[in-house]
N, C-alpha and C positions, 0 to 999 in steps of 0.2 A: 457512348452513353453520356445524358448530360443529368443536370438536374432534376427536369422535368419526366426522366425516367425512373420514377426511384419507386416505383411500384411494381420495377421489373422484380420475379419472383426472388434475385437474389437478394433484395432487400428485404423481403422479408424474414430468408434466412437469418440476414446480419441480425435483424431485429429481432429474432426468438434467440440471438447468442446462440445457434451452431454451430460446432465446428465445422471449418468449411475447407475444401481446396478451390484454390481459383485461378486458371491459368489465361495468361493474359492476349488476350485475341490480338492486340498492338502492336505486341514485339515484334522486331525489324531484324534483320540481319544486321551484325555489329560492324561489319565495314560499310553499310550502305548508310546506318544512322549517326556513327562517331564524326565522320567528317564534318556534317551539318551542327556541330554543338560550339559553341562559343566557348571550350574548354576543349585542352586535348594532351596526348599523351605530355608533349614537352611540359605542360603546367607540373605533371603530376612528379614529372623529373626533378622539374625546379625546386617543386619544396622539397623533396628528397634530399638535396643539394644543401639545403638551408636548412632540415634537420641535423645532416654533416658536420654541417660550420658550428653548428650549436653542441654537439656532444662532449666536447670537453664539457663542455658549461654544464651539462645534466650531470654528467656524473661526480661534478663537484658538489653540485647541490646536492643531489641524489646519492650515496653512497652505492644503495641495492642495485644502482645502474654499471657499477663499475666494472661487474664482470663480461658486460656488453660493451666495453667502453663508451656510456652514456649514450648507446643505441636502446630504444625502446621500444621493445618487441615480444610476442609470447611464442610460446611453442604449438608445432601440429602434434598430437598425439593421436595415440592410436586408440579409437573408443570401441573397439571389439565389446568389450564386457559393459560398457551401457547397451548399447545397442542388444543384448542378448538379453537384460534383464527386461527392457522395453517391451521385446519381442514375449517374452515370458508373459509380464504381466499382463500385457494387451490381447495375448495371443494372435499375435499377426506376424509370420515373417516378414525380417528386414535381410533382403541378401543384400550382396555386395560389401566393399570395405569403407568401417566407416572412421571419422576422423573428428576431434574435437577442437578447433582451433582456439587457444587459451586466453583471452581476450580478458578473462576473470581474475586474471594472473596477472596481468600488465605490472609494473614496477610504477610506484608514484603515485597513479590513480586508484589501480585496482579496476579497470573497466574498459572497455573501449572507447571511452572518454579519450583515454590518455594521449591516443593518436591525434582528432583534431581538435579536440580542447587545447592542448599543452603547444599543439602546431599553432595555434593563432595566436597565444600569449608571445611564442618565441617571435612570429612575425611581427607582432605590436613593439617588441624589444626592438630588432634588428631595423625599425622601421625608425624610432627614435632616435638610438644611438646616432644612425648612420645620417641622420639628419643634423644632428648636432657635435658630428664629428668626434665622437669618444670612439669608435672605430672604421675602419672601411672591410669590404668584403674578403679582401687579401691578410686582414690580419687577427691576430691569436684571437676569437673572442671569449677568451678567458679574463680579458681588461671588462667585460659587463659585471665583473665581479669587483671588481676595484671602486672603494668607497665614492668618488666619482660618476660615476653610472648608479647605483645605489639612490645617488639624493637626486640625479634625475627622474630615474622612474618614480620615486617617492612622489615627486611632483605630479604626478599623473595619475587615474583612476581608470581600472580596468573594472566592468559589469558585464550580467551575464544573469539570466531569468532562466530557471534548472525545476528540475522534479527532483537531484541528488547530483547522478554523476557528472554531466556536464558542471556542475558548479565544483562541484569536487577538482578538478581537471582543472581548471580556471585556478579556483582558487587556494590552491597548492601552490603552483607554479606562478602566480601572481605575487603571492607574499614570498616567495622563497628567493626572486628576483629583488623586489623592493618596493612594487606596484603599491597605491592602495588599491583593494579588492572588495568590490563588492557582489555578492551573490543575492539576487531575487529568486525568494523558492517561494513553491506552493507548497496547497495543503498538503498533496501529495507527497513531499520528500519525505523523508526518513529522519526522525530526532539523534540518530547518532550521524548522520552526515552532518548536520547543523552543528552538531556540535563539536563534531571533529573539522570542521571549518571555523569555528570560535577558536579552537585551540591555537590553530596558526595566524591567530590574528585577524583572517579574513571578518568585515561586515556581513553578518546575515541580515535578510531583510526578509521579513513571514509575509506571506497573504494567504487567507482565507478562502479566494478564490484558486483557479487552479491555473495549470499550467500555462497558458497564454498570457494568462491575468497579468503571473510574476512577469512573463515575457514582454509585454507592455506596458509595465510598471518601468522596469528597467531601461526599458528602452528610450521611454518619456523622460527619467532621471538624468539622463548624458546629453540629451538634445542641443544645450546649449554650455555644453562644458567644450571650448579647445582641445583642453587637454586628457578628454578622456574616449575611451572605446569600447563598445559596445559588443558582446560577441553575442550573433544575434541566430541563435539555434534555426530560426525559421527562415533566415535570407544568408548565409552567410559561406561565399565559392571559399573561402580560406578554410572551414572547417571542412569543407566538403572532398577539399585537396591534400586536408591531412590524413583523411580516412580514406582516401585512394591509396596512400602510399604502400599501407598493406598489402597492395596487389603485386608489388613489382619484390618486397622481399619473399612473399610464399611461393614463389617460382622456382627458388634455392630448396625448399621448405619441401616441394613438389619432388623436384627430382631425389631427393634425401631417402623418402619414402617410396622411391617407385612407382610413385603412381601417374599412369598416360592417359592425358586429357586428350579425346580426339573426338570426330563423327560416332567411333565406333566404343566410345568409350568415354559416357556424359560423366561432366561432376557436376552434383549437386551441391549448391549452398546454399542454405538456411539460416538467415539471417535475423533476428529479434528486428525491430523497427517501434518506431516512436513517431517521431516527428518527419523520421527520415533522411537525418544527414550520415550517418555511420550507416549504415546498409546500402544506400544511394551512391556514397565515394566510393565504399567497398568494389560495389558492382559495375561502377562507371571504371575504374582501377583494372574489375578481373576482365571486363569487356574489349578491355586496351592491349591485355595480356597474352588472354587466353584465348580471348572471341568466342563464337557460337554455344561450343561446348559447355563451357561455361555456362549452367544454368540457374539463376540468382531469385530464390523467392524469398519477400516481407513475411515476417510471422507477426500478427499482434496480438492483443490479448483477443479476448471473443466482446467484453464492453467498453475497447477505443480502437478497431480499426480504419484509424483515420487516416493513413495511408490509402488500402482499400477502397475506401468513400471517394478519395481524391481522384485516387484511378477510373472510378466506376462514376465519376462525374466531371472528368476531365479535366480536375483542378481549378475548377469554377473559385473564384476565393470567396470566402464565406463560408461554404458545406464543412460540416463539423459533423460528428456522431451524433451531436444530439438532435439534428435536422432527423438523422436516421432514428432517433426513439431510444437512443444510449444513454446508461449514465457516466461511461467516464472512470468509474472507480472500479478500480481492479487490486490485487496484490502485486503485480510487476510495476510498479514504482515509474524506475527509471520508462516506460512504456506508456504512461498514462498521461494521454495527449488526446486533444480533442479536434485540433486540426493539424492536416501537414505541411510542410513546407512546401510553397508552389516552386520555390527556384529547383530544389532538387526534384519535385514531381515533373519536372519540365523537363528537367536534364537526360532523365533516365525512364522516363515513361515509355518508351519505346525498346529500353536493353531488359526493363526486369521480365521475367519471366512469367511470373507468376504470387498470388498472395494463400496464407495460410492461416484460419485464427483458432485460439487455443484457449480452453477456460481458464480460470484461476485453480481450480482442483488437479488439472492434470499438470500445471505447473510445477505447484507444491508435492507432487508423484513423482516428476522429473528428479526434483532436485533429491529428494529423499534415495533413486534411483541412480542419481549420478555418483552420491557419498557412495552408499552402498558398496557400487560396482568399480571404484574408481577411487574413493577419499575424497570426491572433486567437494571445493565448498564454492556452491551458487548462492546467487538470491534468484528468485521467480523470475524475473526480469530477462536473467540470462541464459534461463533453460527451455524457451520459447520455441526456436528450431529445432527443440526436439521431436515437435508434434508433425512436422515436415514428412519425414519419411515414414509416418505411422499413415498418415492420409492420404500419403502415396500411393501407399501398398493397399491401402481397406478401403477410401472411397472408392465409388465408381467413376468421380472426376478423375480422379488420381491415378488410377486404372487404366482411365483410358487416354489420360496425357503421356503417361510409363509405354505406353504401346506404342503409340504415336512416336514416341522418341527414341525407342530403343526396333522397332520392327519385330526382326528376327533374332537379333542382338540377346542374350540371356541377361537376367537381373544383374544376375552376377558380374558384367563388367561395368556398372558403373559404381562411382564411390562419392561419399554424401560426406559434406563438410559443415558439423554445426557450430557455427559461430559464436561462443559464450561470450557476457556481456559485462557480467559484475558480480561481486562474491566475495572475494578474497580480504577484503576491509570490514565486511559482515562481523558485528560484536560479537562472542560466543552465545551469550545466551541468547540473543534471536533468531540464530542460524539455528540451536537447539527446537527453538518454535518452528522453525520450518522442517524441522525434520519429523518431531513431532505427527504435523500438521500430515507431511505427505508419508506417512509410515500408515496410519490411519488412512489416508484416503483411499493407498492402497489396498486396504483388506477387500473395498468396496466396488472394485472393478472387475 
């Protein structure tokens, strides 16, 4: 489907904001599509490798990293008790086991940010140094901490155009090295990410318009700086490669808990999506991993899925939600994007599975539902995948994808993995509004 299709009837679903399931007529079998990508398993080793060589270094900077030794990483838990209150409240059984991978939890960021944000800061580092000889790859890079490396990078300017947590990510790990740091947010971020960016020093820089805006804003401000780098949310295989890496530690993560990925036994993952570099690596990651089984769908909100649009026009560049009749403003923050990334639409247009989008109402119900049943603290942003296995089970899309994929196979062996996003740096009293927000919304379902 390209542009000139967009009268097909699912556009006008998008355009009345239904929720919707959509599974993806494109996907390819993962050993017939992986070979053909200009990225491949060894990429996703290498930074792994180079996250390695970096973790002294986090957990110096990082204290909360130390019991990982300066590995940053969240836990799979076990979401039995979300999934029952979902099931309650929606009235729709969810069989099978389900699991919440903590990504809200991260140490540093607080989000899924943490993985390729903080991955292309430390490549910008290890890219410097080793250029200018304060280290080689053989040796301790705990000397990036030596006042030495410090007035280096100070020399240099690290940017980065964010709705919150991508800049967040950046620009933590920017100033906590020596970088100057600068963050282009829109309207969209959030006044305590801004300002828990002021605190560490980092540049904020506001615009009025949204997420691309900042995105282009920043990207124009480096153009002609040597010595600075751009991390660029919508083109950038470094971020893309830090958020793969996820794939090769939840393998550990997998066998821990018993659960077998097979033909006979899909998992589900449900993935929040934005722009599309964290759910994109993710799935390019589990496709490397896991293959087939491995089933990876986008959730967005119901007013940006810009992913979606991408899909459903083949990543023509240009097509934005608002071509579709969107406006863009949503309460998942970190999610509110108006176009996708073509590099990663390219990448992985062929492994995702499937798309899912989700009001702002059942968001704010999620999150209300995840405390509830769990203590989890989200923001909207990161409780997206929740709406995955609800539309599984109740549309008729869903239905009839579950059929398709399972046969004669019972519900009950496959197991659904929602990927949370951001939460855990949430002020008290905002998160109190969201809870608020979705305790009420709940009466009304």
């Amino acid at each position: 489907m390209n542009i000139s299709s967009m009268d097909d009837p699912i556009f006008e679903r998008i355009r009345k904001r239904i929720p919707l399931f959509w599974e993806n007529p494109d996907r390819h079998k993962a050993a017939l599509t992986l070979p053909t990508l200009p990225l491949g398993r060894e990429d996703i080793e290498d930074a792994e490798r180079r996250l390695h060589r970096f973790a002294p270094v986090i957990s110096e900077l990082f204290p909360e990293t130390k019991p990982r030794k300066g590995v940053i990483e969240s836990e799979l838990i076990d979401a039995v008790p979300l999934a029952r209150e979902i099931s309650a409240c929606y009235d729709t059984p969810l069989p099978g086991r389900y699991f919440i991978k903590a990504d809200h939890a991260l140490p540093v960021a607080g989000s899924v940010k943490a993985r390729g944000g903080i991955y292309e800061v430390l490549w910008f580092a290890e890219d410097i140094a080793l250029k200018h000889g304060i280290i080689t790859e053989t040796d301790s890079y705990l000397t990036l901490l030596s006042n030495d490396a410090k007035k280096l990078f100070s020399d240099h300017t690290l940017s980065v155009g964010s709705t919150g947590n991508l800049g967040v990510s950046i620009g933590v790990t920017g100033a906590a090295l020596g970088f100057h740091t600068q963050v282009h947010m829109s309207a969209d971020a959030k006044p305590w990410k801004k300002a828990q960016l002021r605190s560490r020093g980092v540049d904020v820089i506001e615009y009025g318009g949204d997420y691309s805006a900042a995105v282009a804003a920043g990207r124009k401000g480096v153009q002609d700086n040597p010595r600075a780098h751009f991390v660029d949310d919508e083109d950038s295989k470094l971020l893309f490669l830090g958020y793969s890496v996820a794939a090769l530690r939840l393998l550990t993560q997998l066998q821990e808990q018993d659960i077998v990925v097979d033909d006979n036994h899909p998992l589900f993952f449900w993935l929040p999506c934005g722009v599309g570099g964290a759910p994109g690596g993710i799935t390019f990651g589990l496709q490397h991993v896991l293959g087939d089984p491995a089933r990876c769908f986008f959730c967005e909100p119901v007013d940006a899925p810009a992913f979606l649009v991408g899909m459903l026009t083949n990543f023509e560049g240009g097509v934005s939600v608002y071509d579709v009749g969107l406006t863009n403003k949503t309460a998942a923050d970190g999610l509110a994007v108006g176009t996708p990334s073509i590099l990663v639409g390219r990448l992985v247009k062929h492994l995702v599975s499937g798309s899912v989008t989700v009001t702002d109402e059942d968001l704010f119900r999620f999150v209300e539902l995840a405390h509830r049943s769990m203590g989890l603290k989200l923001e909207p942003s990161a409780t997206a995948g929740c709406m995955g296995p609800l539309l599984l089970h109740s549309s008729p899309e869903g239905r009839g994808y579950l059929e398709a994929v399972l046969g004669r196979t019972p519900p009950e062996s496959s197991t659904h993995i929602t990927w949370t996003t951001g939460g855990s740096l949430v002020p008290e009293d905002e998160f109190s509004d969201y809870l608020a927000a979705g305790e009420r919304l709940c009466e009304t379902v």
